[in-house]
KEKE-3310 file (N, C-alpha, C; in steps of 0.2 Angstrom, whole numbers, plus 5000, padded with zeros to 4 digits):
npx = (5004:5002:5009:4999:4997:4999:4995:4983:4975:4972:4983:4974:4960:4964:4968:4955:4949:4955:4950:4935:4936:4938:4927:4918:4906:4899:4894:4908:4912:4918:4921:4922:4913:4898:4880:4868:4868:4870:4860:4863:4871:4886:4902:4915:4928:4942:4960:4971:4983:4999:5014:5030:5043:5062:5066:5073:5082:5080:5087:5092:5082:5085:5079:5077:5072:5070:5065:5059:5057:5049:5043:5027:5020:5000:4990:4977:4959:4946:4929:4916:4896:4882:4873:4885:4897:4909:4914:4914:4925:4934:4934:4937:4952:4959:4956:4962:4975:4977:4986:4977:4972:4984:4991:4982:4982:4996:4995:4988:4998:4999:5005:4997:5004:5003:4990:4980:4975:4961:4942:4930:4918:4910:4892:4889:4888:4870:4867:4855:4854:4857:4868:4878:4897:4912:4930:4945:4963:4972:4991:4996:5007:5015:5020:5026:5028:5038:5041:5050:5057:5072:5084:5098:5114:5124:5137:5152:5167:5185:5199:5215:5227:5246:5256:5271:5284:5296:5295:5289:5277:5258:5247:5231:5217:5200:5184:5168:5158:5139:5134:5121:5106:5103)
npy = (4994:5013:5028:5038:5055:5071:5081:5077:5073:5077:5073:5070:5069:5056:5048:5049:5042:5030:5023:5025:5016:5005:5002:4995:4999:5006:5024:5036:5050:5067:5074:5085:5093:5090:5090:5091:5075:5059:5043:5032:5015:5024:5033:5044:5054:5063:5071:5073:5077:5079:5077:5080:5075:5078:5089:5084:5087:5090:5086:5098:5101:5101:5113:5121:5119:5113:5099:5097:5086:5078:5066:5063:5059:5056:5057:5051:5051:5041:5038:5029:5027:5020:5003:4994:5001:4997:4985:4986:4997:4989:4979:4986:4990:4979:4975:4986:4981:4971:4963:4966:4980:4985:4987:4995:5007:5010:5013:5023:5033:5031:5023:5013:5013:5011:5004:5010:5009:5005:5011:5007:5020:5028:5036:5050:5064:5069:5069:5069:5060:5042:5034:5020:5022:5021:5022:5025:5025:5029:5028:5036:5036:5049:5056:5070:5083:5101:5111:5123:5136:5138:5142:5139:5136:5143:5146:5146:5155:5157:5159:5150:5147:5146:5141:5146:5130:5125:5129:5144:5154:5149:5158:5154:5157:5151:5144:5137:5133:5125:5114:5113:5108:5099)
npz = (5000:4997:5005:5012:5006:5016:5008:5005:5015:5033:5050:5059:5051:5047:5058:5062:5051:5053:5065:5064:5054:5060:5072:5068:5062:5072:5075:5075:5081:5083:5099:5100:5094:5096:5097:5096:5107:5099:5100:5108:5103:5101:5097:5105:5099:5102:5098:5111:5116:5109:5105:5098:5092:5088:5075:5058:5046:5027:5011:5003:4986:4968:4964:4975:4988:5005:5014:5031:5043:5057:5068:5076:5092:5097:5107:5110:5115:5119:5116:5122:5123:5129:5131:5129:5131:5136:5133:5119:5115:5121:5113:5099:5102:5102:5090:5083:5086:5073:5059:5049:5051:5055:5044:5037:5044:5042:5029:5030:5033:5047:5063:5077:5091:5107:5117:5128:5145:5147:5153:5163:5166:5178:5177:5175:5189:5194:5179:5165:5157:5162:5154:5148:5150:5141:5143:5132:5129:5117:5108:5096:5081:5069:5055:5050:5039:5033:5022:5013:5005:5002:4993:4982:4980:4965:4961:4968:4974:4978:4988:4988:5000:5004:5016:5026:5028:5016:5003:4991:4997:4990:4982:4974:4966:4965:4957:4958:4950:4949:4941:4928:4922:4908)
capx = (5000:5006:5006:4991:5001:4995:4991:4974:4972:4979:4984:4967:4957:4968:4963:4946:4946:4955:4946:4930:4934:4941:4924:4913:4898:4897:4896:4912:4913:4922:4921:4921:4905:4893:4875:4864:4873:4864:4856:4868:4879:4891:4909:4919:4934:4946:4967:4972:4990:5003:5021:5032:5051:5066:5066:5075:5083:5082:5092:5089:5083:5087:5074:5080:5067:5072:5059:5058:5052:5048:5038:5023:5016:4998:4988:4968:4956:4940:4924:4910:4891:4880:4874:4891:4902:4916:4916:4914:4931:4940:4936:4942:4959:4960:4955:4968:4981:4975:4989:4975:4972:4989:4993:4977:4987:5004:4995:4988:5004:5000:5005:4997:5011:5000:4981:4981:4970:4952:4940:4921:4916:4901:4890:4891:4880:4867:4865:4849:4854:4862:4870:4885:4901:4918:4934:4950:4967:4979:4994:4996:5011:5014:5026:5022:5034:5036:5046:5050:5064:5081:5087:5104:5122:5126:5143:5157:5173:5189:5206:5216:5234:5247:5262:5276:5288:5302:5294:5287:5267:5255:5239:5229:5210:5196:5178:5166:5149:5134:5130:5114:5102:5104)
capy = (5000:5017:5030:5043:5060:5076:5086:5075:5072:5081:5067:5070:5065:5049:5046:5048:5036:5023:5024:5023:5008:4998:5002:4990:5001:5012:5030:5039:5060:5072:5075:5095:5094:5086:5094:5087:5069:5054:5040:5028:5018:5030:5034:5051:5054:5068:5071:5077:5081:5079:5078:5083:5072:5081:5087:5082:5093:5086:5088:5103:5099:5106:5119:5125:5118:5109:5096:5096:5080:5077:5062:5066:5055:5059:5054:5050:5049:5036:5038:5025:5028:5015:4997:4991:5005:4994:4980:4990:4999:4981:4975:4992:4991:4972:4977:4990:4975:4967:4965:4972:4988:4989:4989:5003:5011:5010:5016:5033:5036:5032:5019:5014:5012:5010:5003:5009:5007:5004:5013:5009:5026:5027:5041:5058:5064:5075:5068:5068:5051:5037:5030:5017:5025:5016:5026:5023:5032:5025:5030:5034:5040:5052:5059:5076:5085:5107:5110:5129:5137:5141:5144:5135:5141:5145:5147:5148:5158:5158:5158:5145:5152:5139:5149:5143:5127:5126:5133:5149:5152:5149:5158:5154:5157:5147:5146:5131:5131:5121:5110:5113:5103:5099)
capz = (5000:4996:5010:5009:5008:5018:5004:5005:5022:5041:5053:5064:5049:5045:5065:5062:5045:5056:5070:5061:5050:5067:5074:5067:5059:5077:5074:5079:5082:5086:5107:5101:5089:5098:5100:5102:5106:5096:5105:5110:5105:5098:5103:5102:5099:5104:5100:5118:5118:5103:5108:5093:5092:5085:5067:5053:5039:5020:5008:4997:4979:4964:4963:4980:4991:5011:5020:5039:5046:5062:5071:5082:5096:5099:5113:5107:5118:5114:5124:5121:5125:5127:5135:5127:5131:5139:5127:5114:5114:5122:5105:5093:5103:5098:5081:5079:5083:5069:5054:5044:5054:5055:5036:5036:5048:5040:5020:5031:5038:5055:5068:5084:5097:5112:5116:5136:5148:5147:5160:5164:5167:5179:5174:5181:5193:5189:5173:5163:5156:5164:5150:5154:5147:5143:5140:5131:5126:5109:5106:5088:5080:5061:5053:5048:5034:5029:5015:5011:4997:5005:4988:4978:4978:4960:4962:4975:4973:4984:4987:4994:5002:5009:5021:5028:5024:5013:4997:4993:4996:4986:4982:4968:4965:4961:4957:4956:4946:4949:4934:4927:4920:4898)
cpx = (5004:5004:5002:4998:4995:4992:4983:4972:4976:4978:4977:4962:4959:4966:4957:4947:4948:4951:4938:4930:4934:4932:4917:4906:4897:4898:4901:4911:4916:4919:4918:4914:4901:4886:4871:4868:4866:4864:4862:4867:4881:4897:4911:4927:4938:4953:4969:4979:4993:5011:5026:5042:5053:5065:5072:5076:5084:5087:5088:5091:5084:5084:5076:5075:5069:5065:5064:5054:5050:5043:5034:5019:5009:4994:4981:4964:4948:4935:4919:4904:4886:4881:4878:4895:4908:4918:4917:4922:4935:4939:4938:4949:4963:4961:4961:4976:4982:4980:4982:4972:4980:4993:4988:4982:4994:5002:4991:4993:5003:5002:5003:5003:5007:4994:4983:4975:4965:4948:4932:4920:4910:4898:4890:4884:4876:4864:4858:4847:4858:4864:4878:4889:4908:4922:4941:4956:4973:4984:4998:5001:5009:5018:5023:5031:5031:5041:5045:5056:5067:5086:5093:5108:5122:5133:5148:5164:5175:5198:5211:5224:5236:5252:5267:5280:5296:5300:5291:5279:5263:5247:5236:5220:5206:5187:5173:5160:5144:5134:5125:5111:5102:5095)
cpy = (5006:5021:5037:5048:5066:5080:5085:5073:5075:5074:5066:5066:5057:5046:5044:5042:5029:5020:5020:5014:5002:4997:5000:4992:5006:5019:5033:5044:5064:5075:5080:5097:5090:5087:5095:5080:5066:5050:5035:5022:5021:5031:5041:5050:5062:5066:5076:5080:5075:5081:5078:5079:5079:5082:5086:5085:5088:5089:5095:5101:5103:5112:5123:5122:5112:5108:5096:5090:5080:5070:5063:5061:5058:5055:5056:5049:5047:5036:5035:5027:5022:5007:4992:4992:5001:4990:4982:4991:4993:4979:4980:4991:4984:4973:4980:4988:4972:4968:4967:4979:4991:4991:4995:5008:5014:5015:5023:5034:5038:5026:5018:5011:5009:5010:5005:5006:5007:5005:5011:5016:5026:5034:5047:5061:5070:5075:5066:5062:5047:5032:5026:5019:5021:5022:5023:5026:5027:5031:5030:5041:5042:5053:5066:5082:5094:5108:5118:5131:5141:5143:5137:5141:5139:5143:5151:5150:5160:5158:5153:5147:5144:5147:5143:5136:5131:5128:5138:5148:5154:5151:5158:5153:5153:5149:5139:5132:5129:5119:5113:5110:5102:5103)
cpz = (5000:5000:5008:5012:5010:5013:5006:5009:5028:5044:5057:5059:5046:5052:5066:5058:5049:5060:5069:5057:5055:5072:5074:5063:5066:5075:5080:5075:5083:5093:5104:5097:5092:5103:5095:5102:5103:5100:5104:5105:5099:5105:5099:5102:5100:5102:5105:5117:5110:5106:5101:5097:5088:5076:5064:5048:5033:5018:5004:4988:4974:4961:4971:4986:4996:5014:5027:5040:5053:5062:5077:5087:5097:5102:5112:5111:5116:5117:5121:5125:5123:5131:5135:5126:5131:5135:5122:5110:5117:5114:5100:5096:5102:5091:5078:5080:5076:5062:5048:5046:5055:5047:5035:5040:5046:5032:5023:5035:5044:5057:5074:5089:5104:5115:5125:5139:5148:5153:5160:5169:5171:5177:5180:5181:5192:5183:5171:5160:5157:5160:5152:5147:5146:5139:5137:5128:5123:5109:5099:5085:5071:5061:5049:5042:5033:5025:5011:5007:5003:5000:4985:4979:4971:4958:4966:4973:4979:4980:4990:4993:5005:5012:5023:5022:5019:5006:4997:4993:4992:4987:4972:4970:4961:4959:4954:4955:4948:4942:4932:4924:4913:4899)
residu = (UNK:UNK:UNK:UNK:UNK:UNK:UNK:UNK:UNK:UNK:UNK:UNK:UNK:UNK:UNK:UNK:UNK:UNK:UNK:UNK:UNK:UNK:UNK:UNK:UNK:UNK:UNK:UNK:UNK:UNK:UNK:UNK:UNK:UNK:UNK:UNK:UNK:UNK:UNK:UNK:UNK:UNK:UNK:UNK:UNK:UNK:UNK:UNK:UNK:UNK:UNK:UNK:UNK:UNK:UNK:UNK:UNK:UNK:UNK:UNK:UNK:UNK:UNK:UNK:UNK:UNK:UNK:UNK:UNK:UNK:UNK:UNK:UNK:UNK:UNK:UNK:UNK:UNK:UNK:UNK:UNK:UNK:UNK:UNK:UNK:UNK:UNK:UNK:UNK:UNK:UNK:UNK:UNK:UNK:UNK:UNK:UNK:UNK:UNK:UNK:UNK:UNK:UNK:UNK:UNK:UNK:UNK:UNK:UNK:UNK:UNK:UNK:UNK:UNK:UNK:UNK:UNK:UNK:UNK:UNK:UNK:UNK:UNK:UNK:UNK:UNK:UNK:UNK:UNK:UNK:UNK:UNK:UNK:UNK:UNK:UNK:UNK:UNK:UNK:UNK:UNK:UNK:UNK:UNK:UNK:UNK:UNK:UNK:UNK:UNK:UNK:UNK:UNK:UNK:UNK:UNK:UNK:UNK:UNK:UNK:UNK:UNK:UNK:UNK:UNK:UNK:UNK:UNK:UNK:UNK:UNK:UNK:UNK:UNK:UNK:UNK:UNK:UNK:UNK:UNK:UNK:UNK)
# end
């Protein structure tokens, strides 16, 4: 499989696609959009924190233009609703073992790292509806690339001197080119 490049998707919606595909037919949403909630079950999803590794300097190509890589861990969290919350999400973090959510995984440029702990959530108090809640947090890594013009050297002129010893010193000047393309 070849890997889906950002131009056509950001790492949140690549999250969302896999998420949803590992979810069996449950609707999965975004925590931050949701209003009015639908009738159970449904799960949400949220990326809570995002920890950014060291970057990476490319190479500059022959149009002048350097990539920035970095790798980002991002820390998902999974909220299930409904009389099968708990189970629910015990079987998507199964799922997303599975070598073929991990090849889904691998063709959106993601990786999950780490299925953690699974929470029976009892309902909060106050609440209009006592629906059973199960919670879960993956860790799921990307690679994220920016790539801006820094330009090309042209050509480099210098002098190179030697000094001392037993002959005399030598300066002679140079200058070296870049190729350019036929």
């Amino acid at each position: 499989m070849q890997p889906i490049h950002w131009d056509a998707m950001t790492p949140e919606d690549a999250i969302f696609e896999l998420i949803r595909a590992a979810a069996d037919g449950m609707p999965v949403l975004s925590a931050e959009t949701i209003e009015p909630a639908p009738q159970p079950p449904y799960a949400t999803l949220a990326v809570r924190w995002i920890d950014a590794g060291p970057a990476e300097e490319g190479q500059v190509d022959a149009d002048g233009n350097q990539a920035m890589r970095d790798h980002r861990d991002a820390t998902v969290e999974l909220k299930s609703f409904g009389v099968a919350a708990f189970s629910v999400l015990d079987k998507l973090g199964l799922t997303l073992q599975h070598p073929d959510f991990e090849e889904r995984a691998e063709a959106l440029g993601l990786a999950v790292f780490d299925t953690g702990r699974l929470q029976n959530v009892p309902p909060e108090e106050g609440a209009t509806f006592d629906f059973r809640r199960g919670a879960l947090e993956l860790g799921i890594r990307y690679s994220q690339t920016y790539t801006a013009f820094v330009g090309t050297i042209q050509t480099v002129t210098g002098v190179a001197s030697t000094t001392g010893g037993i002959t005399s010193a030598i300066d002679t000047s140079f200058t070296v080119k870049t190729p350019t393309a036929p």
